[in-house]
mmCIF file of the N, C-alpha and C atoms, coordinates in Angstrom:
data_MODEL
# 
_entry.id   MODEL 
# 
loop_
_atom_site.group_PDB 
_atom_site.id 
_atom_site.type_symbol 
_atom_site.label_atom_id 
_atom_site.label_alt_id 
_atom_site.label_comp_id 
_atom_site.label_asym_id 
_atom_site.label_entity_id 
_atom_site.label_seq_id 
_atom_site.pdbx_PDB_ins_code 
_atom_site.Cartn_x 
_atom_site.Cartn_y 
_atom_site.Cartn_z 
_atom_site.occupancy 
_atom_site.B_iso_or_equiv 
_atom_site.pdbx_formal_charge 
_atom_site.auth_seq_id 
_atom_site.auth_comp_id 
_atom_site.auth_asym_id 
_atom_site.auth_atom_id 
_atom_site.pdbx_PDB_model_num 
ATOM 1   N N  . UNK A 1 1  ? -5.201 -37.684 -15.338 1.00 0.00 ? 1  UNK A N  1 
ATOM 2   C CA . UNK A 1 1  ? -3.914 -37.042 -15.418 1.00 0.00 ? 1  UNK A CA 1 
ATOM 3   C C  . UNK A 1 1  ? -3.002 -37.882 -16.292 1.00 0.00 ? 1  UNK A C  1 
ATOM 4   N N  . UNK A 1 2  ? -2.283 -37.345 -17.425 1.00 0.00 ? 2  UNK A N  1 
ATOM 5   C CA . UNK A 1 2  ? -1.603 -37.655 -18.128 1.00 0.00 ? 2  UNK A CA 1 
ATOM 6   C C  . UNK A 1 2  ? -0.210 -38.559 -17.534 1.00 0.00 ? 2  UNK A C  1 
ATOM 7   N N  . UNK A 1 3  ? 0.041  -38.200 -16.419 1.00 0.00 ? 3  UNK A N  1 
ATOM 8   C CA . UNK A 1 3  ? 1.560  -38.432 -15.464 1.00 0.00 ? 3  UNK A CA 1 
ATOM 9   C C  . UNK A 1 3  ? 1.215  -40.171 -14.900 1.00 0.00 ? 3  UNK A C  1 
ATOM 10  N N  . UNK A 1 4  ? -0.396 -40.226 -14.866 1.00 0.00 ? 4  UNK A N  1 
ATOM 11  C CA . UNK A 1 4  ? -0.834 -41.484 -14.158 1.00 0.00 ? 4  UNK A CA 1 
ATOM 12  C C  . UNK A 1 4  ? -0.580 -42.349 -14.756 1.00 0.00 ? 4  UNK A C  1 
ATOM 13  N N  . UNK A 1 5  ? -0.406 -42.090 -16.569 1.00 0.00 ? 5  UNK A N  1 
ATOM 14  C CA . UNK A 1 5  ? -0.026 -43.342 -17.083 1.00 0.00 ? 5  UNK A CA 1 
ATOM 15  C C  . UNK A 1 5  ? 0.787  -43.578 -17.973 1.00 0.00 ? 5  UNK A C  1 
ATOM 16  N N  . UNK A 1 6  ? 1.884  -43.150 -17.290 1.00 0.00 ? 6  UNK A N  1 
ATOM 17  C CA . UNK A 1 6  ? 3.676  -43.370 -17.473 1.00 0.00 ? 6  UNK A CA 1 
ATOM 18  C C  . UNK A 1 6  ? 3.594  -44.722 -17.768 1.00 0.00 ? 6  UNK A C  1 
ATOM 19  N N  . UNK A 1 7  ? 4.713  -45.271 -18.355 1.00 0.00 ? 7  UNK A N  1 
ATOM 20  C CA . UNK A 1 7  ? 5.124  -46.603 -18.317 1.00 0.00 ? 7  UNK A CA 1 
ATOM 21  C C  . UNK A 1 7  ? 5.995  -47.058 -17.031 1.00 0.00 ? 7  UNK A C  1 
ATOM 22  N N  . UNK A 1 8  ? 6.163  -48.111 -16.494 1.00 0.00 ? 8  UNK A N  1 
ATOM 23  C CA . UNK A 1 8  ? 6.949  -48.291 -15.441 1.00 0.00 ? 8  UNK A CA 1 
ATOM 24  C C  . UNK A 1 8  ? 7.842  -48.070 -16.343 1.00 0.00 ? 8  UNK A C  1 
ATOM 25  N N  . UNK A 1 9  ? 8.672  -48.513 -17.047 1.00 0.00 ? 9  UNK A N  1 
ATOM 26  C CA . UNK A 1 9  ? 10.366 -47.968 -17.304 1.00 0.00 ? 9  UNK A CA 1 
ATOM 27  C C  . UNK A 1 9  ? 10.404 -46.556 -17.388 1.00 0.00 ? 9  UNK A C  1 
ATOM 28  N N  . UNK A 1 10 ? 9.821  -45.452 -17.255 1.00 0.00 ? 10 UNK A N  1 
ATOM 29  C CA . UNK A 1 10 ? 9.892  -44.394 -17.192 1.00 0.00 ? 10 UNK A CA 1 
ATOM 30  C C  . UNK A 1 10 ? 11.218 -43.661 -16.221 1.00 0.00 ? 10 UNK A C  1 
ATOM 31  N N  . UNK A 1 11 ? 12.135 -43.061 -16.484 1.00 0.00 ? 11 UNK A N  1 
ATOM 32  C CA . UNK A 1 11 ? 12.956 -42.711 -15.171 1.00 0.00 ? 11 UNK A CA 1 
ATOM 33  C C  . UNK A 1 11 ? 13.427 -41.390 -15.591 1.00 0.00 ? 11 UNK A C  1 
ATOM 34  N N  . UNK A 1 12 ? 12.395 -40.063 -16.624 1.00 0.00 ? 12 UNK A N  1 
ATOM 35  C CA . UNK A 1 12 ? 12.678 -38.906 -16.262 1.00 0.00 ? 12 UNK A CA 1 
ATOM 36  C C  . UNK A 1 12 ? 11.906 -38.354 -17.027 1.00 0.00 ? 12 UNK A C  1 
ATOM 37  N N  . UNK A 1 13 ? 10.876 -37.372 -16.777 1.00 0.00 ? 13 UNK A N  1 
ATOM 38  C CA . UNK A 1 13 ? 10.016 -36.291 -17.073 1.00 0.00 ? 13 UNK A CA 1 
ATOM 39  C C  . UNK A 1 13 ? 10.952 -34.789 -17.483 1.00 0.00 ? 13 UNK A C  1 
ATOM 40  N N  . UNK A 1 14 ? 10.161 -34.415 -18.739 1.00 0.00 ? 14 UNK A N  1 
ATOM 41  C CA . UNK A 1 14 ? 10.843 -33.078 -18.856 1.00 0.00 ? 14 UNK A CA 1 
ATOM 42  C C  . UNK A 1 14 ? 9.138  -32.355 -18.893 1.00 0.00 ? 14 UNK A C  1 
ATOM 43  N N  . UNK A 1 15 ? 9.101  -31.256 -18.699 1.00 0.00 ? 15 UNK A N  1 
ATOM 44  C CA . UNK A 1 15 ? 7.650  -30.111 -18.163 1.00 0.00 ? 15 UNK A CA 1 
ATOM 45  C C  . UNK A 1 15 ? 8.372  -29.039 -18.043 1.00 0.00 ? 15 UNK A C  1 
ATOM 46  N N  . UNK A 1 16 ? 7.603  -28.409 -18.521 1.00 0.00 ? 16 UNK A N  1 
ATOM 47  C CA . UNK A 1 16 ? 7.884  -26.526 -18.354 1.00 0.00 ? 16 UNK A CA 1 
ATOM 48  C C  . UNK A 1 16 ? 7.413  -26.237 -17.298 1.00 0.00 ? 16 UNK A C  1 
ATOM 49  N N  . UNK A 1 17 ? 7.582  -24.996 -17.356 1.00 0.00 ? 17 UNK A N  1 
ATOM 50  C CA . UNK A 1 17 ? 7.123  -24.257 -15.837 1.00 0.00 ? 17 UNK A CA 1 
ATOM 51  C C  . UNK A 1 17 ? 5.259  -24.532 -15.178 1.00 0.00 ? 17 UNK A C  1 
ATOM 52  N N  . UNK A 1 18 ? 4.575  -25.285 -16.272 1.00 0.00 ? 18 UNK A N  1 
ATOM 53  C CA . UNK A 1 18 ? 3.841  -24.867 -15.955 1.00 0.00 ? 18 UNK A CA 1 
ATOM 54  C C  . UNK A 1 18 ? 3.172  -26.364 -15.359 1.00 0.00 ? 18 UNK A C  1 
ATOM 55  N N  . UNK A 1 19 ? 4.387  -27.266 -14.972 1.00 0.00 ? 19 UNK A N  1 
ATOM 56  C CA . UNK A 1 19 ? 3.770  -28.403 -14.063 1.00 0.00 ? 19 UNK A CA 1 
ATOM 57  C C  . UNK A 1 19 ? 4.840  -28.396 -13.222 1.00 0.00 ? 19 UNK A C  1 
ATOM 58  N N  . UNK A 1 20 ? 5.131  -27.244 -12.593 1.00 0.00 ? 20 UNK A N  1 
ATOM 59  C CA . UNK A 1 20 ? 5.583  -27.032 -11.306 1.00 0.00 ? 20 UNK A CA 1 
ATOM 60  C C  . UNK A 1 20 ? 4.898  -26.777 -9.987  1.00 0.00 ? 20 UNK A C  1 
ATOM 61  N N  . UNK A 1 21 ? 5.260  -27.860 -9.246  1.00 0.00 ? 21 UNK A N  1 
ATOM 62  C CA . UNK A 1 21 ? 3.694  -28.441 -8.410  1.00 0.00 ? 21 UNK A CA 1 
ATOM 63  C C  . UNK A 1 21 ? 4.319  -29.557 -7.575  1.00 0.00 ? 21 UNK A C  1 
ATOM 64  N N  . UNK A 1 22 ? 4.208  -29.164 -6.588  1.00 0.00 ? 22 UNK A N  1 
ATOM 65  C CA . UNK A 1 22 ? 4.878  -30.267 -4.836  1.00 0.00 ? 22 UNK A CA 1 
ATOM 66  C C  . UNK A 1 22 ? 3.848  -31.360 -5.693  1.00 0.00 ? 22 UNK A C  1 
ATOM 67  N N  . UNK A 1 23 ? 2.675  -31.028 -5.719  1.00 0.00 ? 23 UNK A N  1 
ATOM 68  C CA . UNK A 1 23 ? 2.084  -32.478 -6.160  1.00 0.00 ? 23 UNK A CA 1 
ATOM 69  C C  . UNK A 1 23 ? 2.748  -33.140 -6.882  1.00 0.00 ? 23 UNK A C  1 
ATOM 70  N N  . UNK A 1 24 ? 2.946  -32.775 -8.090  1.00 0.00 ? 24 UNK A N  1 
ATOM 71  C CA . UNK A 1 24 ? 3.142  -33.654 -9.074  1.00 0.00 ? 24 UNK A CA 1 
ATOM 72  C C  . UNK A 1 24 ? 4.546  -34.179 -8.988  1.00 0.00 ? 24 UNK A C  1 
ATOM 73  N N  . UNK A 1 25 ? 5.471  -32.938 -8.319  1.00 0.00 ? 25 UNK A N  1 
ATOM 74  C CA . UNK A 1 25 ? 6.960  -33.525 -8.206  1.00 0.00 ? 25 UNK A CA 1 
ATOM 75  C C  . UNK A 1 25 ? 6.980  -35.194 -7.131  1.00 0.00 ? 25 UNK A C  1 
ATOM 76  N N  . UNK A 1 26 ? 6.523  -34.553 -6.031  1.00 0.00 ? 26 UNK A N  1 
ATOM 77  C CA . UNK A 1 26 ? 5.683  -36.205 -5.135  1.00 0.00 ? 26 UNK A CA 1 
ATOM 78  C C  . UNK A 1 26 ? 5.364  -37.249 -6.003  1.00 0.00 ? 26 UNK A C  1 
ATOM 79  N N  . UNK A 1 27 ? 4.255  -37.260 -6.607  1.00 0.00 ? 27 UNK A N  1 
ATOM 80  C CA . UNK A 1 27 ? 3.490  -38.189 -7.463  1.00 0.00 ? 27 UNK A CA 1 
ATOM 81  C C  . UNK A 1 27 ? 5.099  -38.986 -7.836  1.00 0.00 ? 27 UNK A C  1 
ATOM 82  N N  . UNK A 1 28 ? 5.440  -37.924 -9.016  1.00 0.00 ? 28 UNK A N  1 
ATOM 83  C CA . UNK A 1 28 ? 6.928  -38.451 -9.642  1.00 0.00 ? 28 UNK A CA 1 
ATOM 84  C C  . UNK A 1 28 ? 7.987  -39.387 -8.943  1.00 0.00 ? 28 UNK A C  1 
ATOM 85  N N  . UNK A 1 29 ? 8.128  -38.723 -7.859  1.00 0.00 ? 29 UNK A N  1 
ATOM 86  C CA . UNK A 1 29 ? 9.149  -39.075 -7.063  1.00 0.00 ? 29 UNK A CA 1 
ATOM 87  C C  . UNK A 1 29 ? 8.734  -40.220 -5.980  1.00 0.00 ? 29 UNK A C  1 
ATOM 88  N N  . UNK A 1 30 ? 7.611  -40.808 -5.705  1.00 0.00 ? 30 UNK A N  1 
ATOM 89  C CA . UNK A 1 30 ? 7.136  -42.159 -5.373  1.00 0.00 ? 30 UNK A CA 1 
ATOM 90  C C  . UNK A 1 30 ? 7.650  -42.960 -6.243  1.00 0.00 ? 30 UNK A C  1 
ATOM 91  N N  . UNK A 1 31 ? 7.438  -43.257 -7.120  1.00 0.00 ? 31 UNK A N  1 
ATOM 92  C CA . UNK A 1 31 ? 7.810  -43.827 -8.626  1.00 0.00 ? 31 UNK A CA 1 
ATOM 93  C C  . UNK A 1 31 ? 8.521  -44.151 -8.897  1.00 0.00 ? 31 UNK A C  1 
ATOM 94  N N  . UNK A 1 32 ? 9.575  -43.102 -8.592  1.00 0.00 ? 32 UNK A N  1 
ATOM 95  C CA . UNK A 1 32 ? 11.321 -43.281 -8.554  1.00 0.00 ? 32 UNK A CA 1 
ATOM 96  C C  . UNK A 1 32 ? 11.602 -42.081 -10.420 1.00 0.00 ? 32 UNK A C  1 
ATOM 97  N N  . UNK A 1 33 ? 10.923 -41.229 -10.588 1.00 0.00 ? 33 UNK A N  1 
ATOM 98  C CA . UNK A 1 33 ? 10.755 -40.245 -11.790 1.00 0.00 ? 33 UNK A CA 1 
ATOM 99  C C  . UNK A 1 33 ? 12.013 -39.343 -11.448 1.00 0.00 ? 33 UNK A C  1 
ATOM 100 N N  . UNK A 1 34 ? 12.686 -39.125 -11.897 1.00 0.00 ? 34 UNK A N  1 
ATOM 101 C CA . UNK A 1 34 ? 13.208 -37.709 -11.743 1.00 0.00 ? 34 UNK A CA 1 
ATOM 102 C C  . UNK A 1 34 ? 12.593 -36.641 -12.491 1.00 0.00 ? 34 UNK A C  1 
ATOM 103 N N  . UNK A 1 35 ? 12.113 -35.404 -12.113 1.00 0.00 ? 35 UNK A N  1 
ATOM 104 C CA . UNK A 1 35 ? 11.477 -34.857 -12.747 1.00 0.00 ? 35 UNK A CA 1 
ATOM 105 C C  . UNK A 1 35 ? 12.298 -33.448 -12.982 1.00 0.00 ? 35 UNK A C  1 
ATOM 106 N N  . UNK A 1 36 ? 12.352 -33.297 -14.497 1.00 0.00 ? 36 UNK A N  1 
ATOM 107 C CA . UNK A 1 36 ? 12.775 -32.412 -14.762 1.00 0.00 ? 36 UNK A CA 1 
ATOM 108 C C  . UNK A 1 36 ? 12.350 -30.807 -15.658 1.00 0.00 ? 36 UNK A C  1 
ATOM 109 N N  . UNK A 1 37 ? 11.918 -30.439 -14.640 1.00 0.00 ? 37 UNK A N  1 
ATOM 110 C CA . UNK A 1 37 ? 10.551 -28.940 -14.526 1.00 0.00 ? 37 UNK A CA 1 
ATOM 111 C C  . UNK A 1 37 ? 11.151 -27.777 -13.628 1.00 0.00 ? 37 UNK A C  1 
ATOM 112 N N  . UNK A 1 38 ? 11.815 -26.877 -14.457 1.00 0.00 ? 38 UNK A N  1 
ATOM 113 C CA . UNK A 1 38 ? 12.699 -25.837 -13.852 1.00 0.00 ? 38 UNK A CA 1 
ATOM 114 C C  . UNK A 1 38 ? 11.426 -24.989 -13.169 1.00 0.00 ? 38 UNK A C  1 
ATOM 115 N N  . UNK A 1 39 ? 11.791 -24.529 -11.563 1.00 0.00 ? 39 UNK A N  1 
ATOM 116 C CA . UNK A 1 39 ? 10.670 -23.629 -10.774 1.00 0.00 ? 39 UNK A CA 1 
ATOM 117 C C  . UNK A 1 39 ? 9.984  -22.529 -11.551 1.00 0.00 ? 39 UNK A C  1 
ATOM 118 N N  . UNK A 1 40 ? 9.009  -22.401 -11.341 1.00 0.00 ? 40 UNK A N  1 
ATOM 119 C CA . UNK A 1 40 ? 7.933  -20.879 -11.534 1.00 0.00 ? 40 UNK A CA 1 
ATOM 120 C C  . UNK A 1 40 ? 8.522  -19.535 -11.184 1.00 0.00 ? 40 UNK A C  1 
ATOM 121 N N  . UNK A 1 41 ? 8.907  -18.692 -11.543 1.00 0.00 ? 41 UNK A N  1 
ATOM 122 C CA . UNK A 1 41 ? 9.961  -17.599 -11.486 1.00 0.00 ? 41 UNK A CA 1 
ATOM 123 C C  . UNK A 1 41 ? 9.255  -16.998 -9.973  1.00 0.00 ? 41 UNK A C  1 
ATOM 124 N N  . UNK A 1 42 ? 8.162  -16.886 -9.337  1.00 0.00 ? 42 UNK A N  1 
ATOM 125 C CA . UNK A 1 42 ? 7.557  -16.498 -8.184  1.00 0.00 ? 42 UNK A CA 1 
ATOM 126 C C  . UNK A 1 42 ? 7.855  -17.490 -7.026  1.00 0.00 ? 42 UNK A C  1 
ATOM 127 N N  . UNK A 1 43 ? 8.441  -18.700 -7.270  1.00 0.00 ? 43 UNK A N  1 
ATOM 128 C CA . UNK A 1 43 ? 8.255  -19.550 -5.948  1.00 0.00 ? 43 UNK A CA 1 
ATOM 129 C C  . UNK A 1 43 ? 9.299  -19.773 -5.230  1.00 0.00 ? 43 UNK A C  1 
ATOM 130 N N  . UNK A 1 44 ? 9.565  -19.162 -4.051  1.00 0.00 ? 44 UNK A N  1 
ATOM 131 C CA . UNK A 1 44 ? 10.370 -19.313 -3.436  1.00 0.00 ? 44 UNK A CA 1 
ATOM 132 C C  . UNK A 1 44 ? 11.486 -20.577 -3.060  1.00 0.00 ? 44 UNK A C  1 
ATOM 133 N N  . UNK A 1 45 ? 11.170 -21.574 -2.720  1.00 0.00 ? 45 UNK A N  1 
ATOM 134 C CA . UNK A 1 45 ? 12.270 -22.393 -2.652  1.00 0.00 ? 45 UNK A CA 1 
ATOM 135 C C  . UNK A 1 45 ? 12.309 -23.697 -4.124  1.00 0.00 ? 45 UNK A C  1 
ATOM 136 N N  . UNK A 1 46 ? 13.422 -22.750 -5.073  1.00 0.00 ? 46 UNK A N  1 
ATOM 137 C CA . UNK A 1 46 ? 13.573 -23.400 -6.190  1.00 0.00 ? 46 UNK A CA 1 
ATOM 138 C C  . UNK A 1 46 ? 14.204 -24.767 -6.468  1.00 0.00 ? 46 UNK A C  1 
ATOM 139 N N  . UNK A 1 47 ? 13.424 -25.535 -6.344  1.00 0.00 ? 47 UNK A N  1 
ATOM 140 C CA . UNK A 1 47 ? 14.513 -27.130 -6.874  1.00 0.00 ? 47 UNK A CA 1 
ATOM 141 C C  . UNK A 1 47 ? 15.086 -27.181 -7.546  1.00 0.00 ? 47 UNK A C  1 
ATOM 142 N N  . UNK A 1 48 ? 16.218 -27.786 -7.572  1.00 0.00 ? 48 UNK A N  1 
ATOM 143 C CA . UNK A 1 48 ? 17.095 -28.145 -8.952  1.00 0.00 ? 48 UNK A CA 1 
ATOM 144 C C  . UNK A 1 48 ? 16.651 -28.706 -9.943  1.00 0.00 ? 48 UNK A C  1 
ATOM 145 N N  . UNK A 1 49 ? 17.057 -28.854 -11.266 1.00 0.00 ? 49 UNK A N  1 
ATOM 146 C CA . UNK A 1 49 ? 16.713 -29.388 -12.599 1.00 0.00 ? 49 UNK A CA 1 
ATOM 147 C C  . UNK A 1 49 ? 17.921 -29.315 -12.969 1.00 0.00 ? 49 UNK A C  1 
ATOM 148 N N  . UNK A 1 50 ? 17.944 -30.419 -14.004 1.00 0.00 ? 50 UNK A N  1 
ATOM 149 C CA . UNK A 1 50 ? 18.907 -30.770 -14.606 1.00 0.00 ? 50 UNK A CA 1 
ATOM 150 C C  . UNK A 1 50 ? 18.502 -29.605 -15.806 1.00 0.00 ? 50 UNK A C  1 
ATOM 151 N N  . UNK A 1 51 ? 19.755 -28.661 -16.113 1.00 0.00 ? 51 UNK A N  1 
ATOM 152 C CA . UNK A 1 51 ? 19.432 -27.564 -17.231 1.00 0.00 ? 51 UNK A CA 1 
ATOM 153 C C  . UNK A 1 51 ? 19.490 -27.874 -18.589 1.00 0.00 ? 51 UNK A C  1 
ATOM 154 N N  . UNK A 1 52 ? 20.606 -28.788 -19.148 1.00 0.00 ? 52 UNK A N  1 
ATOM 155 C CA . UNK A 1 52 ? 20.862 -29.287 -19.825 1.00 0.00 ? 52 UNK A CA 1 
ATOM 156 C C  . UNK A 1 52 ? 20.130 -30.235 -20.234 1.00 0.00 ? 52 UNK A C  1 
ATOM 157 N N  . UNK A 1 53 ? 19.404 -30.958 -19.540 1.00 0.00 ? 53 UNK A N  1 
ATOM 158 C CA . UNK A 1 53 ? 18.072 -32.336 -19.961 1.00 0.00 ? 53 UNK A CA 1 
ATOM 159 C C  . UNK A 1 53 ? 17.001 -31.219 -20.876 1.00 0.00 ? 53 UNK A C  1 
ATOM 160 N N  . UNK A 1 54 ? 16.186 -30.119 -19.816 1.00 0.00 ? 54 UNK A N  1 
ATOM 161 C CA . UNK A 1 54 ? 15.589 -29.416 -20.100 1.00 0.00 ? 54 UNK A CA 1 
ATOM 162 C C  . UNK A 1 54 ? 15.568 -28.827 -21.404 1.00 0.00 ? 54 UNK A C  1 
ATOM 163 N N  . UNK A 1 55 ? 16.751 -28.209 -21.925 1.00 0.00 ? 55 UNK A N  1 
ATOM 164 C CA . UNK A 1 55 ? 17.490 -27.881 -23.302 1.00 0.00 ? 55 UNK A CA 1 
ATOM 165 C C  . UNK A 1 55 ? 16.876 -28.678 -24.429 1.00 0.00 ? 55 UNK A C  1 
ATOM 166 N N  . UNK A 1 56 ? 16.360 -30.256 -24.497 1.00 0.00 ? 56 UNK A N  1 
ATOM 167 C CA . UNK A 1 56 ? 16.402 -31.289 -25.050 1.00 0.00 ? 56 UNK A CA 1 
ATOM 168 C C  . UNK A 1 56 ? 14.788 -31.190 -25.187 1.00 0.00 ? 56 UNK A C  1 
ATOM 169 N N  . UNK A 1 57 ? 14.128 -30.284 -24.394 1.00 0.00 ? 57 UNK A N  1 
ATOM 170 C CA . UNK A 1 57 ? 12.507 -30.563 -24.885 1.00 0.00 ? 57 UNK A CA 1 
ATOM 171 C C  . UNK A 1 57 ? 12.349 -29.704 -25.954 1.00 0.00 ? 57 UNK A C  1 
ATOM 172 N N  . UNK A 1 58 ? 13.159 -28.561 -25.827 1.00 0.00 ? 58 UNK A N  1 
ATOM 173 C CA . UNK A 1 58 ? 12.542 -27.979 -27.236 1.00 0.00 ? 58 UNK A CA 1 
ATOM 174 C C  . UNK A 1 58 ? 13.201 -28.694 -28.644 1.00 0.00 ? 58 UNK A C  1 
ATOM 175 N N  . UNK A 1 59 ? 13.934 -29.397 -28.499 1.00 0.00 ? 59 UNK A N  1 
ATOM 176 C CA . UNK A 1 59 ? 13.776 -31.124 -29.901 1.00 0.00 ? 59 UNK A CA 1 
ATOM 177 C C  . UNK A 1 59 ? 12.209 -31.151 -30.178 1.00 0.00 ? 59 UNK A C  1 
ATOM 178 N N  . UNK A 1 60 ? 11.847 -31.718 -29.047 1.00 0.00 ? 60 UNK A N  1 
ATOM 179 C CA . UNK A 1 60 ? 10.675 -32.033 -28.757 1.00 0.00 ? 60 UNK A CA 1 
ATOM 180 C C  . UNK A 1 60 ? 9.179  -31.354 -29.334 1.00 0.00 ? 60 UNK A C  1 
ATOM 181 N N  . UNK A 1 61 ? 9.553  -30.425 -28.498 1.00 0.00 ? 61 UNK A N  1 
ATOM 182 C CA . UNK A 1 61 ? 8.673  -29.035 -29.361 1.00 0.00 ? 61 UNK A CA 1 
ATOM 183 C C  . UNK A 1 61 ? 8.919  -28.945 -30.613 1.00 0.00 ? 61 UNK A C  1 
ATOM 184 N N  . UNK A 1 62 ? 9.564  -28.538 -31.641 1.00 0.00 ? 62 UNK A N  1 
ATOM 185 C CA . UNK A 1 62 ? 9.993  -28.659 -32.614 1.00 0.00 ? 62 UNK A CA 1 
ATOM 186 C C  . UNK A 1 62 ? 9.410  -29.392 -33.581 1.00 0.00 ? 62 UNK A C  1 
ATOM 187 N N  . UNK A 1 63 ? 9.619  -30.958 -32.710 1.00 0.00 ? 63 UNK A N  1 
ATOM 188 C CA . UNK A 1 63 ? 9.347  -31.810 -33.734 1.00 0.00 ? 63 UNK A CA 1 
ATOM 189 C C  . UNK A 1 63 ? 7.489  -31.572 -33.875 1.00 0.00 ? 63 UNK A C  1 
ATOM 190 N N  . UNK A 1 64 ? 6.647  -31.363 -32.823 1.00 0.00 ? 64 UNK A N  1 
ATOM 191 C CA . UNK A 1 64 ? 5.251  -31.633 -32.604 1.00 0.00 ? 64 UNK A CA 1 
ATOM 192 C C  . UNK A 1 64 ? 4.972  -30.697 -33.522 1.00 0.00 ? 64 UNK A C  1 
ATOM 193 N N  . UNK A 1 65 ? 5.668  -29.230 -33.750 1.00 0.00 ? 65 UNK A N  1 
ATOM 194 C CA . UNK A 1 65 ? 5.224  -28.583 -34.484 1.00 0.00 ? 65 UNK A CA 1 
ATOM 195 C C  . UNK A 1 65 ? 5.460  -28.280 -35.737 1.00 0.00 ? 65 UNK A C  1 
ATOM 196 N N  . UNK A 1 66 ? 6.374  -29.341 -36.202 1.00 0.00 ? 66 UNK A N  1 
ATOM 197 C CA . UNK A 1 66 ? 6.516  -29.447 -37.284 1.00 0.00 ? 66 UNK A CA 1 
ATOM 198 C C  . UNK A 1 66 ? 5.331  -30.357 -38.243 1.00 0.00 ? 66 UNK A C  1 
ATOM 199 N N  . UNK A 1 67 ? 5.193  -31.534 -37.160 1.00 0.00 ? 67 UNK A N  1 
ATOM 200 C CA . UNK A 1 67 ? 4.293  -32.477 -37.238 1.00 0.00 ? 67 UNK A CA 1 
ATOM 201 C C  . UNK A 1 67 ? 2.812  -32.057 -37.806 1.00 0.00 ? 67 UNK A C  1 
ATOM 202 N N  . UNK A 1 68 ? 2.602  -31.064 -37.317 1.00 0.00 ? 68 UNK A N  1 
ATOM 203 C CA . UNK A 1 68 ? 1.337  -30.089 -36.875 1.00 0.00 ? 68 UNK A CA 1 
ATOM 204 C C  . UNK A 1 68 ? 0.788  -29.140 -38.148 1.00 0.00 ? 68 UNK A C  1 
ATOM 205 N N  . UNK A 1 69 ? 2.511  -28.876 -39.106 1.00 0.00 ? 69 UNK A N  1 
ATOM 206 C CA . UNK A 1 69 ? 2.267  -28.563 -40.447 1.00 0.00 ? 69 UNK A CA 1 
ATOM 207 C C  . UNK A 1 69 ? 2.458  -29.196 -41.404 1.00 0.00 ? 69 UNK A C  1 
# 
């Protein structure tokens, strides 16, 4: 798993919907991660995310796929 080998200075994850997961939020949150992965539109009790952090991955995206051409 990619999440296993964070750096310790690590102190916030951004993930799309599609590492929305008690596991992995746990994993994170041992750690001391804030994880920021807005809920799966089906799952009932939605955690908060910072919306605005989130906003900041598609930079991210962007850049990989620019990279990519």
């Amino acid at each position: 798993m990619l999440l296993a080998d964070l750096p310790d200075e690590t102190e916030e994850v951004i993930g799309d919907r599609g590492y929305d997961s008690n596991q992995i939020r746990l994993s994170l949150a041992e750690r001391n991660i804030t994880a920021c992965i807005p809920p799966r539109k089906n799952q009932k009790s939605k955690p908060p995310y910072n919306w605005h952090l989130y906003k900041k991955r598609n930079l991210i995206e962007n850049m990989f796929a620019k990279l990519k051409d």
